[in-house]
C-alpha beads as a LAMMPS data file, in Angstrom:
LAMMPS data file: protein, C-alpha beads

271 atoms
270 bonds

1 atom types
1 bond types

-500.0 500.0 xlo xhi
-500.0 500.0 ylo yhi
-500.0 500.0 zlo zhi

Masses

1 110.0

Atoms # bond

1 1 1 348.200 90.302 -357.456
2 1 1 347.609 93.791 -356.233
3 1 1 348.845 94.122 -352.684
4 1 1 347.867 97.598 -350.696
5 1 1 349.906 98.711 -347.784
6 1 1 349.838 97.508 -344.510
7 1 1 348.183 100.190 -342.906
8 1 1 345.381 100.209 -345.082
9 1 1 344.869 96.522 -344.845
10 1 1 345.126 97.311 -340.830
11 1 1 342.447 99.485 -341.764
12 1 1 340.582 96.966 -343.164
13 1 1 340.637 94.725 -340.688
14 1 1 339.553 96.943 -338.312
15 1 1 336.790 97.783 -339.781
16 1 1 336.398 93.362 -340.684
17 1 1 336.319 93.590 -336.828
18 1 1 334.359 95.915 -335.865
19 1 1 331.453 95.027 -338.417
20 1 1 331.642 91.311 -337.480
21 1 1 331.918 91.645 -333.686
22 1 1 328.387 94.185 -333.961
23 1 1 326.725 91.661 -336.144
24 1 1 327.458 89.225 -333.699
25 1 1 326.001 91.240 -331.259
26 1 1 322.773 91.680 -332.965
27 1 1 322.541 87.738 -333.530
28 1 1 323.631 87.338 -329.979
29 1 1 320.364 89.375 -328.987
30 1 1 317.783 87.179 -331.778
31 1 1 319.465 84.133 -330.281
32 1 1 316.909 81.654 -328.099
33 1 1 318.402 78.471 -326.607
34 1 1 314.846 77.036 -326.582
35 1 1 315.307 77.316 -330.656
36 1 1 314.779 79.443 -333.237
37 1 1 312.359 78.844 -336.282
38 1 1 314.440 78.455 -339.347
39 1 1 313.800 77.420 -343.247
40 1 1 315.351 75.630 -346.001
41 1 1 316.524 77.235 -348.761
42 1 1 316.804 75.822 -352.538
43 1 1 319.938 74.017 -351.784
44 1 1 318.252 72.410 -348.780
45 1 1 320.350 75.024 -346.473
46 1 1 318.658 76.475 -343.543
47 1 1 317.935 80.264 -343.229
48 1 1 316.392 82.378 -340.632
49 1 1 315.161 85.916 -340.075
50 1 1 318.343 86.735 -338.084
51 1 1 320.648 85.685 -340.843
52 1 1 319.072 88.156 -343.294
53 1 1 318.630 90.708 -340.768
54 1 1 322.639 89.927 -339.619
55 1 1 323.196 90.045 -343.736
56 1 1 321.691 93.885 -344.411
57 1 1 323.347 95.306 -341.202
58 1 1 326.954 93.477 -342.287
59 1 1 326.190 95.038 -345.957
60 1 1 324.973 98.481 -345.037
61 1 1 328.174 98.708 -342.725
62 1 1 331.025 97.277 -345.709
63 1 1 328.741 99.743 -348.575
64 1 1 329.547 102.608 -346.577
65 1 1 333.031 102.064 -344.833
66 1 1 334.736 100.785 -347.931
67 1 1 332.115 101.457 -350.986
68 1 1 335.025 100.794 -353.460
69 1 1 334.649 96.816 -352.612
70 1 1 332.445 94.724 -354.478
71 1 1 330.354 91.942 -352.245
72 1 1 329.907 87.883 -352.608
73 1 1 327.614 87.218 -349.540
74 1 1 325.720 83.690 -348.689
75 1 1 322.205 85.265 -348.623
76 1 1 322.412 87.755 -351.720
77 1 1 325.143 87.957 -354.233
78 1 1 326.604 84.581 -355.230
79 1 1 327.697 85.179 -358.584
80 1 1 330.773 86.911 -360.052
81 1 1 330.124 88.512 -363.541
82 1 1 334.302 89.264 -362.983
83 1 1 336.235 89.140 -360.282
84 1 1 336.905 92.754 -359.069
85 1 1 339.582 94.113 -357.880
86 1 1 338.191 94.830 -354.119
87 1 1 336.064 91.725 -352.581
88 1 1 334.283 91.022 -349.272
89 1 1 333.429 87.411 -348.714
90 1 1 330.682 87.591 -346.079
91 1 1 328.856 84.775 -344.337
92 1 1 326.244 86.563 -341.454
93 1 1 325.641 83.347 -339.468
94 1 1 327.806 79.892 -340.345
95 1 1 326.402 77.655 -337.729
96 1 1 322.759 78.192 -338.735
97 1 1 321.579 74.890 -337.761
98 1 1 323.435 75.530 -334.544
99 1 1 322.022 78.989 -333.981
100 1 1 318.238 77.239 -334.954
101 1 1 318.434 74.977 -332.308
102 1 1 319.876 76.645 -329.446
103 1 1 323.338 75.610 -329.480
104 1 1 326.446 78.139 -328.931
105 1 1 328.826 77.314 -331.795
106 1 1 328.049 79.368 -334.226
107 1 1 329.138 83.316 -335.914
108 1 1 330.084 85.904 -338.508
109 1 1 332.522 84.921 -340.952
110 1 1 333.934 88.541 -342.859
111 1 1 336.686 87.870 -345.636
112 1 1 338.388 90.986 -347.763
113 1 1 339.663 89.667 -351.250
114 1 1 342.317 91.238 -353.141
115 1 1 342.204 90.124 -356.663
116 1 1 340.224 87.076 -355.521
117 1 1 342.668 86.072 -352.243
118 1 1 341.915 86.944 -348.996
119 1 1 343.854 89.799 -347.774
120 1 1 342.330 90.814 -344.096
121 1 1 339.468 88.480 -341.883
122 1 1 337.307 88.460 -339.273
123 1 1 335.693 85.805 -337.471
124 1 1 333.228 86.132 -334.076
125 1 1 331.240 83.819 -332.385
126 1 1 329.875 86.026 -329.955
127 1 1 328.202 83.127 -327.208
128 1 1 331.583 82.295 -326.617
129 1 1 333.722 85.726 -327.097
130 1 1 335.755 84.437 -329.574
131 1 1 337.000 87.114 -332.345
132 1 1 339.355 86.036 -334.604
133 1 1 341.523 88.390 -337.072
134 1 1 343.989 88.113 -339.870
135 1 1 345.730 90.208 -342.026
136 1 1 348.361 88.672 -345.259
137 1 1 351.613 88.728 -343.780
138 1 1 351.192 90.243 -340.466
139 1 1 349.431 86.990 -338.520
140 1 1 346.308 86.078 -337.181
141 1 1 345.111 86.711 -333.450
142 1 1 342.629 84.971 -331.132
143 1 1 340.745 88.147 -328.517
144 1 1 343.749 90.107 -329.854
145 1 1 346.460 87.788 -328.402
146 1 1 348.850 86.248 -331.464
147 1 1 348.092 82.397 -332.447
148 1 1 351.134 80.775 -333.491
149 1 1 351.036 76.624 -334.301
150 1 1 353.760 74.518 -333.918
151 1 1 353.249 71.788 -336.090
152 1 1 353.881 67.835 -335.420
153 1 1 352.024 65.125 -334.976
154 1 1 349.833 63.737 -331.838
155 1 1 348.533 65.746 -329.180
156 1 1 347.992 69.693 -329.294
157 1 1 350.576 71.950 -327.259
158 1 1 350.298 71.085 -323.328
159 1 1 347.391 68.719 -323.917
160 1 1 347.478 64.825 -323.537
161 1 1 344.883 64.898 -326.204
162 1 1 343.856 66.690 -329.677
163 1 1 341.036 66.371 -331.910
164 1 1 339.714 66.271 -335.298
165 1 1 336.811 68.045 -336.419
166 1 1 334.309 67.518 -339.017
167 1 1 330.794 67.931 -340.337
168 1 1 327.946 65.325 -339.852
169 1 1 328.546 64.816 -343.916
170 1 1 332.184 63.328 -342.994
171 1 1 330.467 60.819 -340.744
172 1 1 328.084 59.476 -343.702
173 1 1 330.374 59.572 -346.295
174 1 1 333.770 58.529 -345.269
175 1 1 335.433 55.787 -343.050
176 1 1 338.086 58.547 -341.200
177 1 1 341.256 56.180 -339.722
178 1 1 342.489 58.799 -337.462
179 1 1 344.298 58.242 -333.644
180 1 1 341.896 61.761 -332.933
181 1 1 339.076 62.078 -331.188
182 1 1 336.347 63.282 -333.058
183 1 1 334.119 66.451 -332.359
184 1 1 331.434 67.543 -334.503
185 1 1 330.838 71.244 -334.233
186 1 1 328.481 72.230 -336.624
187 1 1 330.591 75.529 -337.955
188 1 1 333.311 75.271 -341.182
189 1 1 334.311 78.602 -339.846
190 1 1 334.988 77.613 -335.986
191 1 1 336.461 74.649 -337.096
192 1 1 339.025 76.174 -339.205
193 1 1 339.369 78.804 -336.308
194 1 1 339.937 75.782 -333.600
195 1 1 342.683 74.511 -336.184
196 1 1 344.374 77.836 -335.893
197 1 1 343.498 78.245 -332.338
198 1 1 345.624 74.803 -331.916
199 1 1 342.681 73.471 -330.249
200 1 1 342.233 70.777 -333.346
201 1 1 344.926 69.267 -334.964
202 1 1 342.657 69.590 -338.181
203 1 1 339.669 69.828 -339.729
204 1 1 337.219 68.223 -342.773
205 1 1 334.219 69.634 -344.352
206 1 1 332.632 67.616 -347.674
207 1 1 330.287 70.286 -348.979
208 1 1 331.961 73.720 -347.399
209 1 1 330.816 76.889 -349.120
210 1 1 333.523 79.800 -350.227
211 1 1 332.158 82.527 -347.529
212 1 1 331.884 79.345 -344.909
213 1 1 336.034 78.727 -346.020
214 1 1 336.964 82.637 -346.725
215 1 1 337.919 83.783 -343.290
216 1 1 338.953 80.740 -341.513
217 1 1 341.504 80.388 -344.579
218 1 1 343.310 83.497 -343.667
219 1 1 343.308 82.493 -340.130
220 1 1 344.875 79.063 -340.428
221 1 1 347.275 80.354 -342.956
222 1 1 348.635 83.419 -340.895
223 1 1 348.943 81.098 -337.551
224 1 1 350.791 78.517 -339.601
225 1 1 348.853 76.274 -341.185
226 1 1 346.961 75.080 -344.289
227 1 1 343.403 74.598 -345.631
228 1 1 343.791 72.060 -349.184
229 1 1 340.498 70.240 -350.688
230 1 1 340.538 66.387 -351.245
231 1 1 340.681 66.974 -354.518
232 1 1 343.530 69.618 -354.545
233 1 1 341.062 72.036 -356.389
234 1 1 342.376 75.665 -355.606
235 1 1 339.873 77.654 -353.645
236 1 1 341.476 80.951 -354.327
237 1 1 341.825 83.263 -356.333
238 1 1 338.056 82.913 -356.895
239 1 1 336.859 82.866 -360.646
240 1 1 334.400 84.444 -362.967
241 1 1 331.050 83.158 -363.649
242 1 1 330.436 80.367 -360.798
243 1 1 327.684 80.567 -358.669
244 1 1 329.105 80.132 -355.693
245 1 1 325.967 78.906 -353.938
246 1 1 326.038 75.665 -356.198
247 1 1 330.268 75.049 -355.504
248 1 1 330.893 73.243 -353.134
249 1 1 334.563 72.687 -351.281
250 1 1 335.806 69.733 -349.056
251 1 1 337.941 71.542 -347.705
252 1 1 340.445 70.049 -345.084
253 1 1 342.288 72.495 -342.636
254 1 1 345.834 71.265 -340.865
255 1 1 348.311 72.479 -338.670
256 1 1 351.281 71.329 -341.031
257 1 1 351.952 69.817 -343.990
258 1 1 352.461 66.102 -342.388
259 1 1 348.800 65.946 -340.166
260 1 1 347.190 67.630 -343.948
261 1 1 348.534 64.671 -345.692
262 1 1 347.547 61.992 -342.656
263 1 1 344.058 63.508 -342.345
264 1 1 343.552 62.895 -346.950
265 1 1 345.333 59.614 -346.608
266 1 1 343.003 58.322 -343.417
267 1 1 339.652 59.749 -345.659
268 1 1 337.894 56.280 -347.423
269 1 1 335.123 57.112 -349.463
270 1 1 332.220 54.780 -348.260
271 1 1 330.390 52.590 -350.901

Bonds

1 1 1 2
2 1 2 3
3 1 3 4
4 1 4 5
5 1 5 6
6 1 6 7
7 1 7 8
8 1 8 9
9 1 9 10
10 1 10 11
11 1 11 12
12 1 12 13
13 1 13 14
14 1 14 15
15 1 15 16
16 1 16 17
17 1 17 18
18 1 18 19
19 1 19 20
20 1 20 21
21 1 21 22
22 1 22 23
23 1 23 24
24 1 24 25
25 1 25 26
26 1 26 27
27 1 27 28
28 1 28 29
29 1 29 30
30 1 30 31
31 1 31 32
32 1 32 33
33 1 33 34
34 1 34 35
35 1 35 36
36 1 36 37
37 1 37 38
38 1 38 39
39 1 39 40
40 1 40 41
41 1 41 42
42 1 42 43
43 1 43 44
44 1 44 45
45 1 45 46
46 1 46 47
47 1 47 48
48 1 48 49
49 1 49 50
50 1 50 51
51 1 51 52
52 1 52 53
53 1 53 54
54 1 54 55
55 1 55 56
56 1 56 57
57 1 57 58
58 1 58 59
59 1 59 60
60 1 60 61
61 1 61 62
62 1 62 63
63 1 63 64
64 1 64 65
65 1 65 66
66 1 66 67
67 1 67 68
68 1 68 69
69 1 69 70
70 1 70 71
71 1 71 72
72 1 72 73
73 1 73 74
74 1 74 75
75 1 75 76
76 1 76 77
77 1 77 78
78 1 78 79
79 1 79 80
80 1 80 81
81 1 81 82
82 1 82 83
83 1 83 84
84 1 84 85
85 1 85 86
86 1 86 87
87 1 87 88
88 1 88 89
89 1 89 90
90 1 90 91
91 1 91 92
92 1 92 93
93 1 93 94
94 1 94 95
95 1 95 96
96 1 96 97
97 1 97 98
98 1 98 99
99 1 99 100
100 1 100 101
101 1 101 102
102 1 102 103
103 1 103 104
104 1 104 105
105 1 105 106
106 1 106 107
107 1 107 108
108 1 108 109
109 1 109 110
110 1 110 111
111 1 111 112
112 1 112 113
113 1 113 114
114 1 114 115
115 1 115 116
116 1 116 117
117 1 117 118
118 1 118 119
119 1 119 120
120 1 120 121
121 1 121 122
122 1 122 123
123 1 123 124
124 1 124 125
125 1 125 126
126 1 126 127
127 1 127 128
128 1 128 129
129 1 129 130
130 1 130 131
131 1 131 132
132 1 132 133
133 1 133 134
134 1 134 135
135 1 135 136
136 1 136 137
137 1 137 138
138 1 138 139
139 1 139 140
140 1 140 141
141 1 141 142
142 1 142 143
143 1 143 144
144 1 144 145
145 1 145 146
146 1 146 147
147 1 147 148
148 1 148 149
149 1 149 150
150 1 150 151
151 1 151 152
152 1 152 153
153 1 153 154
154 1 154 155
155 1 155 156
156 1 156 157
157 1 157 158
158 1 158 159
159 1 159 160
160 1 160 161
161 1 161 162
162 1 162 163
163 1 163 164
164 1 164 165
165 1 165 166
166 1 166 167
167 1 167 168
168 1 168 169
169 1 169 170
170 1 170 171
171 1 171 172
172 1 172 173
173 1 173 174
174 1 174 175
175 1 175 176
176 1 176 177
177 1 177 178
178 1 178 179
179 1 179 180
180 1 180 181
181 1 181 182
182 1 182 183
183 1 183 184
184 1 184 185
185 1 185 186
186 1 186 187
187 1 187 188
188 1 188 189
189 1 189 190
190 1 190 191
191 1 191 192
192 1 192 193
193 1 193 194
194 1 194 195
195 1 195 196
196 1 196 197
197 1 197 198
198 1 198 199
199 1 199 200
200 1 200 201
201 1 201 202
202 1 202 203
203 1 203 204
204 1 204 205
205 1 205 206
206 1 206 207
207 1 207 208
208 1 208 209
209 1 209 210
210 1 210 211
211 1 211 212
212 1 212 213
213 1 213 214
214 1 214 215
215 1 215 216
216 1 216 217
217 1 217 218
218 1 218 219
219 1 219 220
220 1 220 221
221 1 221 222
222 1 222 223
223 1 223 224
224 1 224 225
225 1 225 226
226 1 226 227
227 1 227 228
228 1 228 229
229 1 229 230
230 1 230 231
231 1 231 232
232 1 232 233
233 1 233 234
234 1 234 235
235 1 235 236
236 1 236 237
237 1 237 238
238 1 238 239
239 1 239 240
240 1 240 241
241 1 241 242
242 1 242 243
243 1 243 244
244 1 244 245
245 1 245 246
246 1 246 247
247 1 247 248
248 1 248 249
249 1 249 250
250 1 250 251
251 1 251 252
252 1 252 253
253 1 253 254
254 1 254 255
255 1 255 256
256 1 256 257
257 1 257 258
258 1 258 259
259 1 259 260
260 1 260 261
261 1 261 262
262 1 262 263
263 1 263 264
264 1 264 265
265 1 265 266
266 1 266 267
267 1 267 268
268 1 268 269
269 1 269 270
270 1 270 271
């Protein structure tokens, strides 16, 4: 793998930053809590205007500030002819069901690949001034203040309670035996980000996307954790020819090795 320096990664994720928090900010302005009109894509996805408008602003901005960087976004380029050497993985608005209906979690997922790894990321849900960063080797940060988990099982650090969070799918799909409470949030990307956080203990998503997983990867793994899929399918480095639109991850995010492996064991596959 080709690894740059740190400051130019630092550079990176400035600029991850910066483009995700103003894209955020121009959702934040399209956003209606009485609801928002949205359609449904080919893959039965929803879509609306402000995801596309969110998705030329967030590609104008990465074209220009780092034009040597290929891009694999949600709502234009899915498909790798090869994987290049420079890679953003951008998502303009995970949560759009959220964002449709009026509801807060939701936000802009920004991932920089280095030979097919994330390297540097970005996530910012701006209802809630939440900006996550990471960068390989050097952490991740929640509003610029280091997240660090601490493992174990049971409740979360100074709480008498932690939770596990998953997507509706979960629900229909799978009997979950967990001592959690449960909390649907309607994000892959803020759930990853609440596992780093150490808000959730961990998270589950059947059919998560690679920009919905990108980011909140880097986070989890720079605070301490791990993101594995039930089937133990890598995620990264990506790979050639795969439309990524079609590939679908269940990805499960954990704050150590021991609540990854409780969270696959508790998963039963309903009939």
């Amino acid at each position: 793998m080709t690894i740059q320096t740190s400051p130019t990664l630092n550079a990176i994720k400035t600029i991850a930053a910066e483009t995700a928090t103003a894209a955020g900010q121009l959702l934040a302005r399209r956003f209606d809590p009485a609801g928002t009109l949205a359609h449904r894509k080919a893959d039965a996805s929803l879509v609306t205007e402000a995801d596309l408008e969110a998705d030329r602003f967030i590609l104008a901005v990465l074209q220009r500030q780092t034009p040597s960087a290929a891009v694999l976004s949600e709502e234009k380029q899915t498909r790798l002819a090869q994987v290049p050497p420079e890679l953003w993985v951008v998502d303009p608005l995970d949560g759009t069901t959220n964002f449709s209906l009026g509801l807060h979690y939701w936000g802009v997922s920004l991932a920089y690949l280095l030979d097919g790894v994330p390297q540097a990321a970005a996530l910012y849900f701006p209802l809630i001034n939440e900006l996550y960063t990471a960068q390989a080797g050097q952490g991740a940060e929640l509003n610029g203040t280091p997240l660090h988990l601490t493992g174990g099982d049971g409740a979360a650090p100074n709480q008498a309670e932690s939770f596990f969070s998953c997507c509706s799918r979960t629900i229909r799909h799978y009997t979950v035996n967990l001592p959690y409470k449960t909390r649907i949030l309607g994000s892959t990307a803020y759930s990853m980000s609440a596992v780093g956080r150490g808000m959730a203990l961990a998270s589950f998503d059947v059919t998560a996307k690679v920009w919905d997983i990108a980011g909140g990867w880097l986070v989890v793994k720079e605070a301490g954790g791990l993101t594995e899929t039930l089937d133990q399918e890598a995620i990264f480095p990506l790979q050639p020819e795969i439309d990524y639109a079609k590939k679908n991850y269940s990805a499960i995010s954990a704050a150590d090795p021991h609540t990854l492996q409780k969270v696959r064991a508790s998963l039963s596959k309903r009939e």
